[in-house]
N, CA and C atoms as a LAMMPS dump frame, in Angstrom:
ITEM: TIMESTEP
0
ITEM: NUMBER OF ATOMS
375
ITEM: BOX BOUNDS ff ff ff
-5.0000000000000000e+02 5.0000000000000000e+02
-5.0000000000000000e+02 5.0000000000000000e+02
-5.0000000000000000e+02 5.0000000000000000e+02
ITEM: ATOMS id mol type element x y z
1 1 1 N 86.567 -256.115 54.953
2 1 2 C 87.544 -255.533 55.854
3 1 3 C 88.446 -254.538 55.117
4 2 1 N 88.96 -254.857 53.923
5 2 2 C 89.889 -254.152 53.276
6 2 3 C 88.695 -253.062 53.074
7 3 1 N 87.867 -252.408 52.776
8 3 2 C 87.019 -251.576 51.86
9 3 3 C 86.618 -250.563 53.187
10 4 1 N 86.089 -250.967 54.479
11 4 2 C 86.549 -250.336 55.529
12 4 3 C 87.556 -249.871 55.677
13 5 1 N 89.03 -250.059 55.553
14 5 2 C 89.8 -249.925 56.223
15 5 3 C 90.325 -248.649 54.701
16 6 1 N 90.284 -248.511 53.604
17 6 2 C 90.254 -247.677 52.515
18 6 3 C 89.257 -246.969 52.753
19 7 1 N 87.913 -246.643 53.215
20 7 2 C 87.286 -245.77 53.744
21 7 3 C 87.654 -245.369 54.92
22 8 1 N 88.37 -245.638 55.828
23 8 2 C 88.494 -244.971 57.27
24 8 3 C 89.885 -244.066 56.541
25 9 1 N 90.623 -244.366 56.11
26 9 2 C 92.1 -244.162 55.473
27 9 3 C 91.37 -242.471 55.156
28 10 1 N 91.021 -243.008 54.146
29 10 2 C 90.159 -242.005 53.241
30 10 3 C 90.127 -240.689 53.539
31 11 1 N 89.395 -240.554 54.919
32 11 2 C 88.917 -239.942 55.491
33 11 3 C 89.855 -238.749 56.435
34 12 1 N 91.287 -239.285 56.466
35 12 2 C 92.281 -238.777 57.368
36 12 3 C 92.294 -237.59 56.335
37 13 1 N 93.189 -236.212 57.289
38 13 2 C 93.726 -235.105 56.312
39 13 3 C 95.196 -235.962 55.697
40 14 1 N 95.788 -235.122 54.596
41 14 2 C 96.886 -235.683 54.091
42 14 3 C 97.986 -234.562 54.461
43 15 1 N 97.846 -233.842 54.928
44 15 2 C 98.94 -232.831 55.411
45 15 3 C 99.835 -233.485 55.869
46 16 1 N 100.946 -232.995 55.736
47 16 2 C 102.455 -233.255 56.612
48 16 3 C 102.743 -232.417 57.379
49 17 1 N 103.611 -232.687 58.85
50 17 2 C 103.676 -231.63 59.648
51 17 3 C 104.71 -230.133 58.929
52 18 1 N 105.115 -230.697 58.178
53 18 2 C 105.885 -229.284 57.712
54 18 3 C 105.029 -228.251 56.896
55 19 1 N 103.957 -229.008 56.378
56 19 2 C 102.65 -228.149 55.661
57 19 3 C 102.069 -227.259 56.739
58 20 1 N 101.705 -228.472 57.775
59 20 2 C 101.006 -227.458 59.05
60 20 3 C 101.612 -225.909 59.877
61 21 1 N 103.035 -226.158 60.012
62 21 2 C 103.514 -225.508 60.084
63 21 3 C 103.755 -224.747 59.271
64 22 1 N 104.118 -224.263 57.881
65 22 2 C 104.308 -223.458 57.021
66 22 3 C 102.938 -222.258 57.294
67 23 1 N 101.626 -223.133 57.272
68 23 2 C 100.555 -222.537 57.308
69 23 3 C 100.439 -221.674 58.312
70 24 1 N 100.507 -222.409 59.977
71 24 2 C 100.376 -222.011 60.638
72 24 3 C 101.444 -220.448 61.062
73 25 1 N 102.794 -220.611 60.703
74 25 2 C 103.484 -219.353 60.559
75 25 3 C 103.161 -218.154 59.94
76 26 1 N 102.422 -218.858 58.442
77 26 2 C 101.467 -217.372 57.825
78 26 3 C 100.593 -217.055 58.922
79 27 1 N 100.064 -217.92 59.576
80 27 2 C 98.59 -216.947 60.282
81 27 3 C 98.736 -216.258 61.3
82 28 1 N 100.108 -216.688 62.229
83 28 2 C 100.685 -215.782 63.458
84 28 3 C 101.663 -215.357 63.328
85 29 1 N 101.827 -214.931 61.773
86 29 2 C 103.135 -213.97 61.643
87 29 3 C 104.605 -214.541 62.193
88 30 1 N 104.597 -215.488 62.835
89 30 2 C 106.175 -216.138 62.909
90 30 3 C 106.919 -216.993 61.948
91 31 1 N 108.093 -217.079 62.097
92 31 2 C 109.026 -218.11 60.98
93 31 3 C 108.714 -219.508 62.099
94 32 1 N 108.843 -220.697 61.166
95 32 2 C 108.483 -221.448 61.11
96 32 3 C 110.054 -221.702 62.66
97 33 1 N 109.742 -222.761 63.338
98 33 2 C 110.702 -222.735 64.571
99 33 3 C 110.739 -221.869 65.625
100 34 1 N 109.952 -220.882 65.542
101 34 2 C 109.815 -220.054 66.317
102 34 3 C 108.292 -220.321 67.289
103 35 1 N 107.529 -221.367 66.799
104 35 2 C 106.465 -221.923 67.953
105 35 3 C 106.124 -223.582 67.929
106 36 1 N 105.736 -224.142 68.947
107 36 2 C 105.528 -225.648 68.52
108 36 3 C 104.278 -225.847 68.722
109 37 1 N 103.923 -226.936 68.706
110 37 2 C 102.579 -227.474 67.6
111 37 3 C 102.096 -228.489 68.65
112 38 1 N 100.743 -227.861 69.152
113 38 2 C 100.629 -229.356 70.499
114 38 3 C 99.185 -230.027 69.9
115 39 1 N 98.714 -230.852 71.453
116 39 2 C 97.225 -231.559 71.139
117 39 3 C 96.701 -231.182 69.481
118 40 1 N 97.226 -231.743 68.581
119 40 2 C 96.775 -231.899 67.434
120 40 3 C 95.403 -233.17 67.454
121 41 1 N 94.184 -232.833 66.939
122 41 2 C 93.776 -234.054 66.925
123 41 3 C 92.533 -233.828 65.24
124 42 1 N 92.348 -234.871 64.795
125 42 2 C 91.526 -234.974 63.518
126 42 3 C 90.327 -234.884 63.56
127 43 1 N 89.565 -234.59 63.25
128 43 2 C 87.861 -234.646 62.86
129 43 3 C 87.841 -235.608 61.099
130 44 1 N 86.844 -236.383 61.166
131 44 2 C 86.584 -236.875 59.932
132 44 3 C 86.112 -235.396 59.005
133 45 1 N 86.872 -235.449 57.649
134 45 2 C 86.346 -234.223 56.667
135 45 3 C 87.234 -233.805 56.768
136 46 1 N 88.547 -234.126 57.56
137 46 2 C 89.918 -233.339 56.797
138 46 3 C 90.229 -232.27 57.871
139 47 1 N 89.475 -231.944 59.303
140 47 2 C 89.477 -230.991 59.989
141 47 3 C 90.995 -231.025 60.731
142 48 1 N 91.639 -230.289 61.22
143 48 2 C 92.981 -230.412 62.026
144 48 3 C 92.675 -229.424 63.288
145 49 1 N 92.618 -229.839 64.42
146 49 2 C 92.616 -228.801 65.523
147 49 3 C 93.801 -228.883 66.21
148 50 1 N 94.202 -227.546 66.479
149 50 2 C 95.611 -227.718 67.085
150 50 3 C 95.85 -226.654 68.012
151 51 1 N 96.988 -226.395 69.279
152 51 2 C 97.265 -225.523 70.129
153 51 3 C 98.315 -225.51 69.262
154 52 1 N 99.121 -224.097 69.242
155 52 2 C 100.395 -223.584 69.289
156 52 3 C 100.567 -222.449 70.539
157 53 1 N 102.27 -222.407 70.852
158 53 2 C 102.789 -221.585 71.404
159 53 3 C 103.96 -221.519 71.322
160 54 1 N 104.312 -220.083 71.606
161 54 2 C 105.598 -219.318 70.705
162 54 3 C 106.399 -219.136 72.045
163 55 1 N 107.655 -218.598 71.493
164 55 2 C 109.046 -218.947 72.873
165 55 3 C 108.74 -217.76 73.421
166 56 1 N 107.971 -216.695 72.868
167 56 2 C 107.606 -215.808 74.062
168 56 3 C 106.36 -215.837 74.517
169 57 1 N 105.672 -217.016 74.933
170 57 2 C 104.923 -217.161 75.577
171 57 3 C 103.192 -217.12 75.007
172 58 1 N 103.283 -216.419 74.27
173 58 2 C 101.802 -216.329 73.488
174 58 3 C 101.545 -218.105 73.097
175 59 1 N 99.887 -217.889 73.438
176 59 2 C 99.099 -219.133 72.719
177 59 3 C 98.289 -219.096 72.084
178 60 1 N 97.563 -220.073 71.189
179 60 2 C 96.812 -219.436 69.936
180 60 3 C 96.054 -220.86 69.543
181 61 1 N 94.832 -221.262 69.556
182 61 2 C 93.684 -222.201 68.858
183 61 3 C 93.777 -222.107 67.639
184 62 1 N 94.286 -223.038 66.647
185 62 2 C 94.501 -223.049 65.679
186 62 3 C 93.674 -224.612 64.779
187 63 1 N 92.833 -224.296 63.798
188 63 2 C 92.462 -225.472 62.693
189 63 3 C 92.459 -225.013 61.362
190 64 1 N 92.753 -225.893 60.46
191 64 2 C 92.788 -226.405 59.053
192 64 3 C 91.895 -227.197 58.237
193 65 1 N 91.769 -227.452 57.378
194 65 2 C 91.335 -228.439 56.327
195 65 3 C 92.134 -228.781 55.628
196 66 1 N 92.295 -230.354 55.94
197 66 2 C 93.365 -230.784 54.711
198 66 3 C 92.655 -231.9 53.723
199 67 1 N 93.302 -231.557 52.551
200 67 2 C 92.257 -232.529 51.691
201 67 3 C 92.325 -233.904 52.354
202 68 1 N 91.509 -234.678 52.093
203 68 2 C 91.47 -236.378 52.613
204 68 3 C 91.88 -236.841 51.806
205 69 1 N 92.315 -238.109 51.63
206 69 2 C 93.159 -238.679 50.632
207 69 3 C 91.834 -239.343 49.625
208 70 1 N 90.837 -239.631 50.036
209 70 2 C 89.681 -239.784 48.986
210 70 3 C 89.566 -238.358 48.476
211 71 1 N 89.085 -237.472 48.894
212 71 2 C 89.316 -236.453 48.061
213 71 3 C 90.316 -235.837 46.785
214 72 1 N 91.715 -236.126 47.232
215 72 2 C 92.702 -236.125 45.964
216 72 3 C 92.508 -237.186 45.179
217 73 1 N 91.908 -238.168 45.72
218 73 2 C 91.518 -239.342 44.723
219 73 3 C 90.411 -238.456 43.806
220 74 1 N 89.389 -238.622 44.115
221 74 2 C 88.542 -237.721 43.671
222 74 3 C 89.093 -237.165 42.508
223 75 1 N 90.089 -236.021 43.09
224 75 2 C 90.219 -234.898 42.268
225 75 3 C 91.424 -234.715 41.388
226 76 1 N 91.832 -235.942 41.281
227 76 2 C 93.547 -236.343 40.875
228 76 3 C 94.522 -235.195 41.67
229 77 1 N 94.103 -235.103 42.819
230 77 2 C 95.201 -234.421 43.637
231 77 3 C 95.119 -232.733 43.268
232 78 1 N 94.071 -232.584 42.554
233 78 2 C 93.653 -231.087 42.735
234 78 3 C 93.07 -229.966 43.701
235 79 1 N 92.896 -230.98 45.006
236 79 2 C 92.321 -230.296 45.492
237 79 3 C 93.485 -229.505 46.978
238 80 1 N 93.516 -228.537 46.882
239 80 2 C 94.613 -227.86 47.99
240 80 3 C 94.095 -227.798 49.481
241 81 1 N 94.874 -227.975 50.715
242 81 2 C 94.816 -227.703 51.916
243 81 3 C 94.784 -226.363 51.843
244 82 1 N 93.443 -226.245 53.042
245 82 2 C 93.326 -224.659 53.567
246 82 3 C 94.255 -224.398 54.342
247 83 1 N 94.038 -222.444 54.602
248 83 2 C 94.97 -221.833 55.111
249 83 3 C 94.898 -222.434 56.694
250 84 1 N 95.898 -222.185 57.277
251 84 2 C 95.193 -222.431 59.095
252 84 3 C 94.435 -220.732 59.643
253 85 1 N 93.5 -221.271 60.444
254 85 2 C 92.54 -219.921 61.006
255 85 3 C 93.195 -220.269 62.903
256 86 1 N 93.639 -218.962 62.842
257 86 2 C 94.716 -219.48 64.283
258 86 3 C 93.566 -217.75 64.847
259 87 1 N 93.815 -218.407 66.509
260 87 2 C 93.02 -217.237 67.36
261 87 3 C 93.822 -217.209 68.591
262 88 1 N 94.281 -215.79 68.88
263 88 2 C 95 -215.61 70.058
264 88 3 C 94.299 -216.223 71.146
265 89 1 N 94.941 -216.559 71.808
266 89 2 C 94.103 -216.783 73.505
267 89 3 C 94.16 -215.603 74.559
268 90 1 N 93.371 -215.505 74.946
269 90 2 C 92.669 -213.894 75.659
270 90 3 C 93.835 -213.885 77.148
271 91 1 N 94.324 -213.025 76.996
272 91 2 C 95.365 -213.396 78.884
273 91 3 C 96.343 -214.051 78.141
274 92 1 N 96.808 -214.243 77.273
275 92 2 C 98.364 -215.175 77.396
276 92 3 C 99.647 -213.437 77.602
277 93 1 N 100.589 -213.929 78.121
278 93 2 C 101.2 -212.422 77.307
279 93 3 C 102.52 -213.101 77.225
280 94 1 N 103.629 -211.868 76.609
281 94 2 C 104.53 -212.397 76.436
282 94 3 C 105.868 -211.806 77.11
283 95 1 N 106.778 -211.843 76.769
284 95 2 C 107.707 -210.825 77.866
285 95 3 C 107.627 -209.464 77.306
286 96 1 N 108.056 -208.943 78.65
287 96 2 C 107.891 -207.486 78.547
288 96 3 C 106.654 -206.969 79.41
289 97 1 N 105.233 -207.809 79.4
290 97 2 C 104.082 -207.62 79.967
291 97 3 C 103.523 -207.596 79.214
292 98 1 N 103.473 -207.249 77.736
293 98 2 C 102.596 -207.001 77.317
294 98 3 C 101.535 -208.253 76.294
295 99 1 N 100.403 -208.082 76.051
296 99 2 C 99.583 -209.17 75.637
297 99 3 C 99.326 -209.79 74.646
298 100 1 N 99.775 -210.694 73.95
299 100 2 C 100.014 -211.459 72.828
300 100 3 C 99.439 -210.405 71.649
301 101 1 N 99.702 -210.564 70.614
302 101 2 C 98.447 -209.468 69.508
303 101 3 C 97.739 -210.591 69.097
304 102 1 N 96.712 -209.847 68.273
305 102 2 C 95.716 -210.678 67.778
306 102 3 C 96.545 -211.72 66.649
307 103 1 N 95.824 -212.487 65.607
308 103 2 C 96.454 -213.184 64.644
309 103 3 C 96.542 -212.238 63.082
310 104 1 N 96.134 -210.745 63.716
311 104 2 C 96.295 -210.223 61.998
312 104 3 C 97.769 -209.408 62.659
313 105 1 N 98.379 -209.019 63.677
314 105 2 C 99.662 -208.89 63.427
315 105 3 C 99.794 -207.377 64.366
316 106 1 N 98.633 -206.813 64.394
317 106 2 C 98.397 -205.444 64.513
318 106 3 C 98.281 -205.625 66.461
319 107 1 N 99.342 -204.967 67.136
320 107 2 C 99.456 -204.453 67.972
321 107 3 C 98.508 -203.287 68.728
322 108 1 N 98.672 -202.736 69.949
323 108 2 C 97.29 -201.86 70.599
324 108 3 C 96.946 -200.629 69.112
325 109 1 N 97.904 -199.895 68.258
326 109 2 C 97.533 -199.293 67.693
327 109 3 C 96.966 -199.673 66.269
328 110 1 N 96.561 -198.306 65.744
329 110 2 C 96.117 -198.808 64.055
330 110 3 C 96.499 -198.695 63.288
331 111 1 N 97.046 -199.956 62.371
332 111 2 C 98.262 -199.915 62.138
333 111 3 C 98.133 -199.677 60.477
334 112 1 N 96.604 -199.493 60.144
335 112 2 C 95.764 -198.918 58.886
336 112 3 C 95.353 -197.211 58.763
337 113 1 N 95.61 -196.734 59.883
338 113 2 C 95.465 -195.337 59.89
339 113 3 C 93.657 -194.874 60.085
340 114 1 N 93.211 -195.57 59.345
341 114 2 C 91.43 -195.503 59.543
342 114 3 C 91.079 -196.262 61.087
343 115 1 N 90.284 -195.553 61.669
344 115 2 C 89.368 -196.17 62.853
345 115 3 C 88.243 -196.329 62.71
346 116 1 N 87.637 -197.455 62.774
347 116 2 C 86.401 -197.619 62.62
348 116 3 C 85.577 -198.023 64.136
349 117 1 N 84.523 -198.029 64.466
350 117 2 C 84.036 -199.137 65.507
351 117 3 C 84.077 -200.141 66.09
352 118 1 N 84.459 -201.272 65.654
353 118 2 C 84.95 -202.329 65.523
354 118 3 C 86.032 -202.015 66.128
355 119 1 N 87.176 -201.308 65.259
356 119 2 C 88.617 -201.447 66.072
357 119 3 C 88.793 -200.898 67.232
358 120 1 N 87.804 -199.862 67.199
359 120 2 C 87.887 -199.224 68.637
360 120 3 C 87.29 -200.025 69.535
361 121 1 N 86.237 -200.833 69.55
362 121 2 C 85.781 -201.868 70.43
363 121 3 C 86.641 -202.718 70.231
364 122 1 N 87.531 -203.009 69.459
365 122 2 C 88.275 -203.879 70.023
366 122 3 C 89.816 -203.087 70.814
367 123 1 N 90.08 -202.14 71.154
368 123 2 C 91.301 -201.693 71.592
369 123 3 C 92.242 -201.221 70.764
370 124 1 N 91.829 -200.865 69.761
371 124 2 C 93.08 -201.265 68.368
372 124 3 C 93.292 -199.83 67.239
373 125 1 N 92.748 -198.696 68.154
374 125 2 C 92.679 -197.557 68.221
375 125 3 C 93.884 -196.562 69.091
């Protein structure tokens, strides 16, 4: 029973919600308080899936990898939590009318000066 119950353990991410959040602010460009953090739920392997949404209305699919606590065992605690990979949701918008931006930050124009294909199929031209 105990050896189960140290393998199921194991298996959880070790993140703290203030980690998640730190992360998650790098990936949608906001300060941390400025969106909250919903239906969080775990996958075995350290996975984190999560909704966020921000006070102006934008929403965004957001997951992580956080080491498992067998893993820092493993690795005497060498091993680091990934970044979060956050994705706008298509139709959210925010005030004003206009439509959430993507998660690299960049608004309808280009905000790199080069146009390529891509950006122009995506609007971002």
């Amino acid at each position: 029973m105990v050896t189960a119950l140290m393998l199921l353990t194991g298996c959880a991410a070790t993140i703290d919600q203030s980690g998640l959040e730190q992360r998650t602010g790098q990936a949608i460009g906001r300060s941390v308080g400025q969106f909250t953090i919903g239906d969080r739920t775990e996958e075995t392997g350290g996975r984190i899936n999560y909704t966020v949404k921000t006070r102006d209305g934008a929403h965004y699919r957001c997951y992580l990898y956080g080491a498992t606590g067998f893993q820092k065992a493993m690795s005497f605690g060498q091993i680091p939590h990934s970044d979060a990979i956050c994705t706008a949701m298509v139709g959210t918008q925010v005030r004003g009318g206009q439509q959430a931006p993507a998660a690299t930050g960049q608004s309808g124009s280009n905000a790199g000066g080069s146009c390529n294909a891509l950006l122009r199929a995506a609007g971002r031209c």
